[in-house]
Residue frames as a rotation matrix with the C-alpha (Angstrom) as fourth column:
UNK 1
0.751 -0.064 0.657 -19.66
0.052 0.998 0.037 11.50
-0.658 0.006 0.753 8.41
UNK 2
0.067 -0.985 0.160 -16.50
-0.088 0.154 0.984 10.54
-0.994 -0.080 -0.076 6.71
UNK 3
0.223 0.242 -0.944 -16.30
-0.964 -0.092 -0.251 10.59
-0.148 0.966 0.213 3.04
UNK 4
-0.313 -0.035 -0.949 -14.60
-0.469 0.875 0.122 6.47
0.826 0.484 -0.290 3.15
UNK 5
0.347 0.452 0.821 -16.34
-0.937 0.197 0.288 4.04
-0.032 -0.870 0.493 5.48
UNK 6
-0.547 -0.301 -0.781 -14.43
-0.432 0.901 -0.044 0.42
0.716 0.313 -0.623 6.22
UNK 7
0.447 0.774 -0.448 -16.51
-0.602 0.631 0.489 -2.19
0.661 0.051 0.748 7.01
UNK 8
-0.057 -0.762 -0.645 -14.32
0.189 0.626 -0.756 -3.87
0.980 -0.165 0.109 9.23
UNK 9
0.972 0.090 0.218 -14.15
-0.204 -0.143 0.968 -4.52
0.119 -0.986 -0.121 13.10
UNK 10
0.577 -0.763 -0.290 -10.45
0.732 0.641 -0.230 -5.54
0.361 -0.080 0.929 12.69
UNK 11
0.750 -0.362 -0.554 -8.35
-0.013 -0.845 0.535 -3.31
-0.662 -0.394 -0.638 14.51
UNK 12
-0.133 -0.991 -0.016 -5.32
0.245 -0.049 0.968 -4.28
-0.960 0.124 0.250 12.10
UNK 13
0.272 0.612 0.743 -7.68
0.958 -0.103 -0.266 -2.79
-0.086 0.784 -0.614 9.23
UNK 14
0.856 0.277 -0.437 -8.03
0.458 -0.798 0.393 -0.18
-0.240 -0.536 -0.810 10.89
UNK 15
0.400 -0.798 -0.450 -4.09
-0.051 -0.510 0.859 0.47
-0.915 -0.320 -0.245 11.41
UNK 16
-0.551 -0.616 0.562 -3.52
0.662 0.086 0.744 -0.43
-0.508 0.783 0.360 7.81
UNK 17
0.394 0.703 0.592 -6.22
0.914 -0.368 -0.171 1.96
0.098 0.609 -0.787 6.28
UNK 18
0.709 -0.359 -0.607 -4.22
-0.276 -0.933 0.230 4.96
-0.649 0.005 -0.761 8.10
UNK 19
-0.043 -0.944 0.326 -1.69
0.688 0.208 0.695 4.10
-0.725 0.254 0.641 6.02
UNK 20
-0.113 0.621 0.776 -3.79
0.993 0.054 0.101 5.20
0.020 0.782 -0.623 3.31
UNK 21
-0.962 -0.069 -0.265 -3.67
0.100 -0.989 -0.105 9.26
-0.255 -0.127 0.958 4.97
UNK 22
-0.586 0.761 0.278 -7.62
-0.004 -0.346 0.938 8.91
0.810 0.549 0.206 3.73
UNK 23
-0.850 0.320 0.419 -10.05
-0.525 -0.444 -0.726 10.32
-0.046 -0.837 0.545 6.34
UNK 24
0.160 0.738 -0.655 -12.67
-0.077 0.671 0.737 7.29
0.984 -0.067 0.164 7.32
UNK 25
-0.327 0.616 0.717 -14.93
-0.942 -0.274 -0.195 5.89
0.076 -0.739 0.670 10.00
UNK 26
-0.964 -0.244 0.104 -15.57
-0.265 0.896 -0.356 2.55
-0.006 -0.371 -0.929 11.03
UNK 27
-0.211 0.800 0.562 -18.89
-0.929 0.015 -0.370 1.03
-0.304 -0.600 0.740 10.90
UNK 28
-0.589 -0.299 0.750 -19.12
-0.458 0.889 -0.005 -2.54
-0.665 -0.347 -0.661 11.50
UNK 29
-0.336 0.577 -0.744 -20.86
-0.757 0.304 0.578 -5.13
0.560 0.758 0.335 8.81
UNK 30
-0.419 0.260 0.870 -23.27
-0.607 0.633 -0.481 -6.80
-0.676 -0.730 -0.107 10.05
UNK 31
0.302 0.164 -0.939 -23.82
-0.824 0.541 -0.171 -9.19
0.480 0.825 0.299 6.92
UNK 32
0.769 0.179 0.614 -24.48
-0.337 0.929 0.151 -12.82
-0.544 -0.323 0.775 7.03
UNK 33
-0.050 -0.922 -0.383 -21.20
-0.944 -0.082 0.320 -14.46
-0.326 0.378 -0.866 5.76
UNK 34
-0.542 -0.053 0.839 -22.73
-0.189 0.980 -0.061 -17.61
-0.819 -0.192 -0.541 5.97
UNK 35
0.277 0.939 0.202 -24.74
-0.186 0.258 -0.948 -17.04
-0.943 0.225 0.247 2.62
UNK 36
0.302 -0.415 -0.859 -22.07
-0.943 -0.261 -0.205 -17.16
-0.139 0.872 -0.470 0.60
UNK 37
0.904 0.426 -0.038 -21.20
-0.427 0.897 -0.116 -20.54
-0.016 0.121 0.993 -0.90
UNK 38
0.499 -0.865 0.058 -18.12
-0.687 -0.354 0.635 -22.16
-0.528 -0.357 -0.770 0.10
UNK 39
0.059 -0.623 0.780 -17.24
0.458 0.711 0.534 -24.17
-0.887 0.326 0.327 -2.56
UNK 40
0.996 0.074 -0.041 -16.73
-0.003 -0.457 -0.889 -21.37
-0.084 0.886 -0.456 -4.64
UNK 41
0.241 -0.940 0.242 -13.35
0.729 0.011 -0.684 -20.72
0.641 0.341 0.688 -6.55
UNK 42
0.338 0.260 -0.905 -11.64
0.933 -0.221 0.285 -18.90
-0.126 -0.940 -0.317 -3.56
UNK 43
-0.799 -0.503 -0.330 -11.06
0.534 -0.845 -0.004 -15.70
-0.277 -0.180 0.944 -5.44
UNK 44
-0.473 0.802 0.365 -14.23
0.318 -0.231 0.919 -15.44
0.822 0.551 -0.146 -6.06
UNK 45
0.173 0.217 -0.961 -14.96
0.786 0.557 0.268 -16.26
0.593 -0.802 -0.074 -2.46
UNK 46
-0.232 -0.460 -0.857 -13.45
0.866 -0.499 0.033 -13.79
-0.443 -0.735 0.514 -1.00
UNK 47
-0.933 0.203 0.298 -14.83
0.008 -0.815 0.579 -11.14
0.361 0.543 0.758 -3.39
UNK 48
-0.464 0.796 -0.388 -17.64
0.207 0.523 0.827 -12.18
0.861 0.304 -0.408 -2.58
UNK 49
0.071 0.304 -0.950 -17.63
0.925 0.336 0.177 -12.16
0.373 -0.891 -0.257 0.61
UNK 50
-0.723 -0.681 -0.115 -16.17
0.656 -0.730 0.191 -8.43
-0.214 0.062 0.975 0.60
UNK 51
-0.496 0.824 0.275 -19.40
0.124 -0.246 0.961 -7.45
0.860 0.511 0.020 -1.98
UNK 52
0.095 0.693 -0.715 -21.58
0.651 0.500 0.571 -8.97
0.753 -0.520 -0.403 0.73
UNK 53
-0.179 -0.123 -0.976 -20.03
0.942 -0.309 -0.134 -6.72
-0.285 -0.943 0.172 3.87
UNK 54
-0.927 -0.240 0.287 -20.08
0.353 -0.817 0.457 -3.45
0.125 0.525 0.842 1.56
UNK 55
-0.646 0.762 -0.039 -23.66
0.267 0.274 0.924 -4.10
0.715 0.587 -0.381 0.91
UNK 56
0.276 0.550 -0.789 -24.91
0.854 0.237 0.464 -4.78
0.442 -0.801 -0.404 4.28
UNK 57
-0.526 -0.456 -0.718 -22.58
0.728 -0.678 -0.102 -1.56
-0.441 -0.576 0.689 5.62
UNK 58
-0.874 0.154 0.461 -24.06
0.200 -0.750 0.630 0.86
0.443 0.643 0.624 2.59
UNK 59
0.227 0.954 0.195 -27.83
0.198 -0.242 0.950 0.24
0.954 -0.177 -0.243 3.32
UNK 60
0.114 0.038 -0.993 -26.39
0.992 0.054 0.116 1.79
0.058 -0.998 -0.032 7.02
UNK 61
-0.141 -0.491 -0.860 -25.17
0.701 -0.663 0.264 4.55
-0.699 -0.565 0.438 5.63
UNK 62
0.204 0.566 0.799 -27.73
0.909 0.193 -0.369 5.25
-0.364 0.802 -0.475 3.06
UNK 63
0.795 0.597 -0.103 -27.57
0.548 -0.781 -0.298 8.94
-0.258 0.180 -0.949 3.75
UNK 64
0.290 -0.897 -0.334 -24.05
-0.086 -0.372 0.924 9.56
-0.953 -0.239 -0.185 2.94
UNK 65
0.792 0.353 0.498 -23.53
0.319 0.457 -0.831 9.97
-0.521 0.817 0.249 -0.97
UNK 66
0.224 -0.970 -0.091 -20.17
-0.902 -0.171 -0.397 11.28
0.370 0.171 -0.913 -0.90
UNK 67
0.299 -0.639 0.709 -19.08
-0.655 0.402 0.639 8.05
-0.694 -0.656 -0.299 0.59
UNK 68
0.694 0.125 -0.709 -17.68
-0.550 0.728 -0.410 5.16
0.464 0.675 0.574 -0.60
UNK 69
0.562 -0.187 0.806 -17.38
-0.633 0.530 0.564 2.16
-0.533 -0.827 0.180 1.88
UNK 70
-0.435 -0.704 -0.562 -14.01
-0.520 0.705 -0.481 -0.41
0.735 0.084 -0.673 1.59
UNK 71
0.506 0.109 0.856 -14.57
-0.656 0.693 0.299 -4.11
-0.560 -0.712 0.422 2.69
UNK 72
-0.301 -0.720 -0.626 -12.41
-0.791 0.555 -0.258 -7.08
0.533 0.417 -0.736 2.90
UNK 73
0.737 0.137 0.662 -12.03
-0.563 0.666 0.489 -10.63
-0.374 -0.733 0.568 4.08
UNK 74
-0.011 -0.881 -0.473 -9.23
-0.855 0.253 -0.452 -12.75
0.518 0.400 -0.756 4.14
UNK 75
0.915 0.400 0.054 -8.96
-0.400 0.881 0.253 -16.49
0.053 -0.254 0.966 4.04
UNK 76
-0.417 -0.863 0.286 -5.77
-0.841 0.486 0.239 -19.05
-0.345 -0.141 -0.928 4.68
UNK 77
0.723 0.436 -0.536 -5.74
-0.678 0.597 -0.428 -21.82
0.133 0.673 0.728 2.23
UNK 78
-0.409 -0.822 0.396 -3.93
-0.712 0.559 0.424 -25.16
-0.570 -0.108 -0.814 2.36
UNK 79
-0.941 -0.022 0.338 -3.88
0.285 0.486 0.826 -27.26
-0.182 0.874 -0.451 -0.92
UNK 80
-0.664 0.742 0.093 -7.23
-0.328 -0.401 0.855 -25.10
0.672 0.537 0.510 -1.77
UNK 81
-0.112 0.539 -0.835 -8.78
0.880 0.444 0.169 -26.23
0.462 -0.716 -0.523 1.76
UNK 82
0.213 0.087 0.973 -9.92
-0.285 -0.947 0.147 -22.80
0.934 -0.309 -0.177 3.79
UNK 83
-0.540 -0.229 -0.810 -8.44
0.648 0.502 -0.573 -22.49
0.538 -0.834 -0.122 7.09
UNK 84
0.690 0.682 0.244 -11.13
0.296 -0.573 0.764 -20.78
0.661 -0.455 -0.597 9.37
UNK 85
-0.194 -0.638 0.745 -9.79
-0.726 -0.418 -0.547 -19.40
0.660 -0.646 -0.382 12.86
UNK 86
-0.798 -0.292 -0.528 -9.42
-0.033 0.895 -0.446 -22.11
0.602 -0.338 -0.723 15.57
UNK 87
0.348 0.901 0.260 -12.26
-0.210 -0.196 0.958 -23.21
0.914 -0.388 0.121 17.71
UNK 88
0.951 -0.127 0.281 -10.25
-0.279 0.036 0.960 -24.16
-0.132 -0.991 -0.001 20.52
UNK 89
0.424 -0.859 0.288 -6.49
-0.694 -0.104 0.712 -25.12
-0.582 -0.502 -0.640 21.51
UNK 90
-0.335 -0.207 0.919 -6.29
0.247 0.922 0.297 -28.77
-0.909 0.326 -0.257 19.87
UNK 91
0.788 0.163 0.593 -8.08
0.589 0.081 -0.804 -27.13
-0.179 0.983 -0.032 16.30
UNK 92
0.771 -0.518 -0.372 -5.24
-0.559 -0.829 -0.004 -24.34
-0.306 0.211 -0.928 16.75
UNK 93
0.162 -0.825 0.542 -2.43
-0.596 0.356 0.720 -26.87
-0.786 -0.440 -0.434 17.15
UNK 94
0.016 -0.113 0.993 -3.41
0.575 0.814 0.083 -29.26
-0.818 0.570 0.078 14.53
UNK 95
0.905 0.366 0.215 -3.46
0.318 -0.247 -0.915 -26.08
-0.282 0.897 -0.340 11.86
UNK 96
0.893 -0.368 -0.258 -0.43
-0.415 -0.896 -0.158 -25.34
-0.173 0.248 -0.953 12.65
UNK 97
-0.072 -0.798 0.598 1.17
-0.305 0.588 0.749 -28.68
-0.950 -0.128 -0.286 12.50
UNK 98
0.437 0.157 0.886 -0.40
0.718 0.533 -0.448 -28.83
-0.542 0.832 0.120 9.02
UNK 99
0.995 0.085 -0.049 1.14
0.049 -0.862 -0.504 -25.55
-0.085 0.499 -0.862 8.26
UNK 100
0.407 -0.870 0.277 4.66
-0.253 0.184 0.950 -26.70
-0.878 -0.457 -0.145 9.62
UNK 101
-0.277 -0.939 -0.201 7.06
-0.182 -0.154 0.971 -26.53
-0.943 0.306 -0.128 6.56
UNK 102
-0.012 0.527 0.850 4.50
0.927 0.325 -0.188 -26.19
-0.375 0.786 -0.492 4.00
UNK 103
-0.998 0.058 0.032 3.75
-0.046 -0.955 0.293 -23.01
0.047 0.291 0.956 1.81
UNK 104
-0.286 0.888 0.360 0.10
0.934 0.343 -0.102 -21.96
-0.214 0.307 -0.927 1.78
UNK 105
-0.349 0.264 0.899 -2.26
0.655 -0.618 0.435 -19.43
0.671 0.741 0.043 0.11
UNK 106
-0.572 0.234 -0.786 -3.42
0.429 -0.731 -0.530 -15.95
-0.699 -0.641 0.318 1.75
UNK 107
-0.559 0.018 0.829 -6.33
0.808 -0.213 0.549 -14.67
0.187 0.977 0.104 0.10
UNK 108
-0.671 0.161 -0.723 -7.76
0.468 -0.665 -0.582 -11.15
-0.575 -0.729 0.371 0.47
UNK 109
-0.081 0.293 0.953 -10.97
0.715 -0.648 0.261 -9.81
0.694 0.703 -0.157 -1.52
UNK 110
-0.731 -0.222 -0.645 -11.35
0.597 -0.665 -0.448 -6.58
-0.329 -0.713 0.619 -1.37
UNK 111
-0.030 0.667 0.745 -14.70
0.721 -0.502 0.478 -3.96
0.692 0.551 -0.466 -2.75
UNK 112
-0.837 0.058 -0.544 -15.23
0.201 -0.892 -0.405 -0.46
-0.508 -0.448 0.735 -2.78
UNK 113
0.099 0.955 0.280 -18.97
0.985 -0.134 0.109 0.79
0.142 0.265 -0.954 -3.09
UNK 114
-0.888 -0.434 -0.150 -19.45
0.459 -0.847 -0.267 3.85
-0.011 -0.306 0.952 -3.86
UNK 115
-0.709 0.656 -0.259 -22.68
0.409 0.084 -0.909 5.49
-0.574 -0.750 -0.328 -2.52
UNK 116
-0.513 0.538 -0.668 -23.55
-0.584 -0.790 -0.187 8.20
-0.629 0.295 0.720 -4.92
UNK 117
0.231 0.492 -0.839 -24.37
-0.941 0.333 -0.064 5.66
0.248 0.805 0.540 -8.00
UNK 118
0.772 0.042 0.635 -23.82
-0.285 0.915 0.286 2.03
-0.569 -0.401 0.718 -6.03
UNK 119
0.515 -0.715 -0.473 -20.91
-0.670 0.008 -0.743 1.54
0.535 0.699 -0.475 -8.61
UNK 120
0.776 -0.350 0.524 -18.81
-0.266 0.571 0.777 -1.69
-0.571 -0.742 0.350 -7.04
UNK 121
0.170 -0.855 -0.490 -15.25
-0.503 0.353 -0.789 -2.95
0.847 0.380 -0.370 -7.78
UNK 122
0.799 -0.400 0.449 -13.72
-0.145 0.596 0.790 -6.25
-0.584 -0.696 0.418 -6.23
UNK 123
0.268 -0.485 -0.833 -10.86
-0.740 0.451 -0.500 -7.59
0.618 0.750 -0.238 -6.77
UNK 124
0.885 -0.438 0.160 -8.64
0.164 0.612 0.773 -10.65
-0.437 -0.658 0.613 -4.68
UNK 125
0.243 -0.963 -0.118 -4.79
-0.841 -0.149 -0.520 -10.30
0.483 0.225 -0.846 -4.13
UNK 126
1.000 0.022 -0.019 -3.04
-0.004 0.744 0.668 -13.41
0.029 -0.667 0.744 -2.92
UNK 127
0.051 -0.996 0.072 0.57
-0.940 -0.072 -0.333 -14.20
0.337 -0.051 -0.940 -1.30
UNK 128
0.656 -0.183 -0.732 1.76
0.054 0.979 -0.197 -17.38
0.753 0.090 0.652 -0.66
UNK 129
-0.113 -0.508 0.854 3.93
-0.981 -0.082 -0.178 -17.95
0.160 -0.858 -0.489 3.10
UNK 130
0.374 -0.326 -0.868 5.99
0.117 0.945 -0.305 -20.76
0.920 0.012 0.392 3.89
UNK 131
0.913 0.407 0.030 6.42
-0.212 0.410 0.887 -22.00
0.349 -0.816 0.461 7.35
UNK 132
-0.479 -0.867 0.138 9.60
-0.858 0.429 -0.282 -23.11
0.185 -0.254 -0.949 9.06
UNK 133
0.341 0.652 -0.677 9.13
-0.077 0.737 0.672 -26.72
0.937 -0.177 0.301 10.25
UNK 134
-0.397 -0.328 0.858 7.90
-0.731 -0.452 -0.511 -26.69
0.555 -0.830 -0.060 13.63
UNK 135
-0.946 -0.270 -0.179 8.48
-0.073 0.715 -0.695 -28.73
0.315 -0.644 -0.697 16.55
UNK 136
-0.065 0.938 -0.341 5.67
0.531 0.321 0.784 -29.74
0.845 -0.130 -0.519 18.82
UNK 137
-0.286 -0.171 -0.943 6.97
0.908 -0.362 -0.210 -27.84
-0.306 -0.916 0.258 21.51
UNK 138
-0.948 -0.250 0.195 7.58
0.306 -0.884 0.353 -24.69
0.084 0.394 0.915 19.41
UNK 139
-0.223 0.919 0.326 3.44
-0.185 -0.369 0.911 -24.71
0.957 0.142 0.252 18.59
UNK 140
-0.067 0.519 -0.852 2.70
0.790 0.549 0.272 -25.34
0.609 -0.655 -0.447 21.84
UNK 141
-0.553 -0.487 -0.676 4.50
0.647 -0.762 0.019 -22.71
-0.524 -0.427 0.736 23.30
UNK 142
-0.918 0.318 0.237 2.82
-0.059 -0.700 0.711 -20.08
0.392 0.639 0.662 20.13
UNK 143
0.115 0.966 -0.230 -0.79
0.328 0.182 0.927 -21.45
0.938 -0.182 -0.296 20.95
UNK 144
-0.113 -0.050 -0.992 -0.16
0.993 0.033 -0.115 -20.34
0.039 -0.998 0.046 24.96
UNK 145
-0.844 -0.463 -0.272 0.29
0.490 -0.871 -0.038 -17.06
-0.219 -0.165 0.962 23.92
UNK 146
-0.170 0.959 0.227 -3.44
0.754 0.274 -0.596 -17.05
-0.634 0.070 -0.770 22.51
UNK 147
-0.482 -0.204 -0.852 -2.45
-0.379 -0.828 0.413 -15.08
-0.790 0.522 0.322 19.66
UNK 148
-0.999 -0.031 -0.026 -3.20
-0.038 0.524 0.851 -17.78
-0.013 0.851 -0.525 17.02
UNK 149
-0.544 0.823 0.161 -7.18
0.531 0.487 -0.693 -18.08
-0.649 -0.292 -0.702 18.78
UNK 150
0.302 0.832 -0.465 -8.96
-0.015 -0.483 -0.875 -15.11
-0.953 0.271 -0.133 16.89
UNK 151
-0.316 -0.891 -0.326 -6.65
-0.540 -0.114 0.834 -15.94
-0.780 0.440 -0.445 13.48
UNK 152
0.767 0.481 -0.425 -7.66
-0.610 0.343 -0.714 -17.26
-0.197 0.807 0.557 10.30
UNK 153
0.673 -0.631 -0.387 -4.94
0.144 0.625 -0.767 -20.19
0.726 0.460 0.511 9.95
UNK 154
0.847 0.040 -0.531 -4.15
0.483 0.360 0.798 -19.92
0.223 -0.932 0.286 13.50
UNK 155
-0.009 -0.795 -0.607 -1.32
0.926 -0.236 0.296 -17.04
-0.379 -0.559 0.738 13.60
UNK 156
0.884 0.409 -0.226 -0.63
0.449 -0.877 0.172 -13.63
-0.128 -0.253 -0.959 13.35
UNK 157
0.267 -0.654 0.708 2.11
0.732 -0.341 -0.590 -12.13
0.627 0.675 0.387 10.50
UNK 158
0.332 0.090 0.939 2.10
-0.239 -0.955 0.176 -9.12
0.913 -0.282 -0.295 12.35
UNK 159
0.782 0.231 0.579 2.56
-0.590 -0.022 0.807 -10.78
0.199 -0.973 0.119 15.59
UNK 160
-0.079 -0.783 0.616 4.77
-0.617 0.524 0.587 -13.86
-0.783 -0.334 -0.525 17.39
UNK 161
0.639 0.650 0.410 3.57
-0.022 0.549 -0.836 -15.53
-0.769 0.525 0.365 14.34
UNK 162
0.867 -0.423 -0.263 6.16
-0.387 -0.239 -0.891 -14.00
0.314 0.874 -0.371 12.41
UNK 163
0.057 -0.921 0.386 8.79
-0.956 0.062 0.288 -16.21
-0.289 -0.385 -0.876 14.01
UNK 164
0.417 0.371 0.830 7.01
0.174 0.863 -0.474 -19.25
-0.892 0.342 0.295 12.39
UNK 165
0.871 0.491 -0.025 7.71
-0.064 0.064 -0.996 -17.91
-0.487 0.869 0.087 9.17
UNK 166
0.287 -0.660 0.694 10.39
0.817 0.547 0.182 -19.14
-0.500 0.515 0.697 6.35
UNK 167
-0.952 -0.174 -0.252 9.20
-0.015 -0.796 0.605 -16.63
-0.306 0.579 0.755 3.72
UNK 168
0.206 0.953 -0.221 6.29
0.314 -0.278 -0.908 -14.86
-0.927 0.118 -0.356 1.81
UNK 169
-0.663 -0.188 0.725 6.26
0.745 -0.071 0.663 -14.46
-0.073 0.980 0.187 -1.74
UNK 170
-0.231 0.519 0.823 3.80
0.484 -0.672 0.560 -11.08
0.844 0.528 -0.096 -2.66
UNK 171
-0.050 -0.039 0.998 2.11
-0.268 -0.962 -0.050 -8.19
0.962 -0.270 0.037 -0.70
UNK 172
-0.822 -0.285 -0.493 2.92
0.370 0.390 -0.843 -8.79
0.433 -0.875 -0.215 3.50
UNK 173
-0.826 0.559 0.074 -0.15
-0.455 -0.582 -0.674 -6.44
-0.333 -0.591 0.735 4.26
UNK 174
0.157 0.630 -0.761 -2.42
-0.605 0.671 0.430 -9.03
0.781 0.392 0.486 2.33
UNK 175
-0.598 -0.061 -0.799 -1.59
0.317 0.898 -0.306 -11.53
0.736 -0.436 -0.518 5.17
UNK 176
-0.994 0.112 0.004 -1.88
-0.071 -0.604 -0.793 -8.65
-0.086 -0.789 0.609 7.57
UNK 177
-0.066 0.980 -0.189 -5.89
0.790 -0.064 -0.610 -8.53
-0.610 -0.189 -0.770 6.74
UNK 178
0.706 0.671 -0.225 -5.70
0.447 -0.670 -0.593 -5.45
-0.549 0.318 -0.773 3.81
UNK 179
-0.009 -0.942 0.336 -3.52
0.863 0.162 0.479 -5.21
-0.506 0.294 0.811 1.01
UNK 180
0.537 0.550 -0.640 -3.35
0.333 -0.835 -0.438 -1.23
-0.775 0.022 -0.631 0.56
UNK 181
-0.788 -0.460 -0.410 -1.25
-0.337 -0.235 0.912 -1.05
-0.516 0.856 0.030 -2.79
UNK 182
-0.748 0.529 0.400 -4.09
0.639 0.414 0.648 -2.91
0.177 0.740 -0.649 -4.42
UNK 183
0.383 0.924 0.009 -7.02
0.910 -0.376 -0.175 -0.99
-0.159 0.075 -0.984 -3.01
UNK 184
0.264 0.133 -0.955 -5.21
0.125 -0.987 -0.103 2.29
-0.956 -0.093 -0.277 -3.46
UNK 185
-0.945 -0.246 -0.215 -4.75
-0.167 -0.201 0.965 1.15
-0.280 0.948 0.149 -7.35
UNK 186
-0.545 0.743 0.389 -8.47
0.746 0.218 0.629 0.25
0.382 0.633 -0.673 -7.73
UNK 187
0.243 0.522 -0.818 -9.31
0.574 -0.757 -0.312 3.63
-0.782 -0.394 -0.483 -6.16
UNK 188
-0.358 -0.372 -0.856 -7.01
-0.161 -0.879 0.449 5.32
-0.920 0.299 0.255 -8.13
UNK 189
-0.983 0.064 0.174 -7.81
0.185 0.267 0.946 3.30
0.014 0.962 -0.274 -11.87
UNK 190
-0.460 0.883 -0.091 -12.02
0.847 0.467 0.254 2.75
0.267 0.040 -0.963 -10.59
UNK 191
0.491 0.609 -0.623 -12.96
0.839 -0.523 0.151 5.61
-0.233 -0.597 -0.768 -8.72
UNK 192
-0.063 -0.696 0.715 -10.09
0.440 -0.662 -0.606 8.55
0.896 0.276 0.348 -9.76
UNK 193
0.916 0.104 0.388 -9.02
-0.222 -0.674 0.704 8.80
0.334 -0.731 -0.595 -6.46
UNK 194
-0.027 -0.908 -0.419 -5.39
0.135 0.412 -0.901 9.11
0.990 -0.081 0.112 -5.69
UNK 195
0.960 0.251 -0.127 -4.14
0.066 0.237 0.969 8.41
0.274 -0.938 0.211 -2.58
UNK 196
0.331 -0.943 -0.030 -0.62
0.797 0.262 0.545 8.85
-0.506 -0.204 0.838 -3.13
């Protein structure tokens, strides 16, 4: 078994953790998300939620005490509302007509557990991304492409999504779903593990 385990079914986790050159293994959290309370402050939230996937991944991988498992979750805020991922065409359309020439919040917590002494660090990293204002056609056309369906705030930075956008103000791989300057400074400051 791998010495880091990410908690994560996201494939763009995935492709951002290689950044990272650190030799890990996937193993999915299976952690209620619903027990967390959503009217916390949403960097808390999102730590929180992070804590919560670690947790539920560790007691899988009990027998590994060299590890030490990375989870994340990342919300889309608008005026301090969470945007979830669309349930269908008409919830996709209407997030993105509220997103249409507005800035909103990207937040990402993030926690490493390490196995040997349960030792946890979270932290949350947010960026702010501003929209172009878009037509009705324009989202119509994006939402066909069913990129926006499995999306937290209906679009995909990484994807045709990034033709929606104006600008972003802080770390672009925070939108992406895993902002790996921050977790490879609270490895390096929390855990003395460089990565660079």
């Amino acid at each position: 078994m791998a010495d880091f385990i990410l908690a994560s079914a996201s494939p763009r986790r995935r492709e951002l953790m290689n950044i990272t050159g650190l030799d890990f293994e996937v193993v999915v959290s299976d952690a209620d998300e619903s027990v967390v309370p959503k009217d916390l402050p949403i960097k808390l939230y999102v730590q929180e939620l992070a804590l919560l996937k670690a947790s539920a991944t560790a007691k899988q991988v009990l027998k590994n005490k060299k590890a030490h498992v990375i989870a994340a979750d990342t919300v889309v805020t608008l005026d301090g509302k969470i945007l979830g991922k669309p349930k269908d065409k008409a919830d996709a359309e209407a997030m993105l007509a509220a997103l249409s020439g507005r800035t909103h919040e990207v937040y990402t917590g993030i926690c490493v557990m390490r196995m040997s002494d349960a030792k946890s660090v979270c932290r949350a990293v947010c960026t702010s991304v501003t929209f172009k204002e878009l037509t009705d056609d324009k989202i119509k056309k994006y939402v066909k492409t069913k990129e926006p369906m499995d999306k937290a705030g209906a679009y995909g930075i990484q994807g045709k999504g990034s033709l929606l956008i104006d600008k972003i103000e802080g770390d672009y791989f925070n939108v992406v779903g895993l902002p790996v300057a921050a977790l490879a400074e609270l490895l390096e400051n929390e855990f003395n593990i460089t990565v660079l």
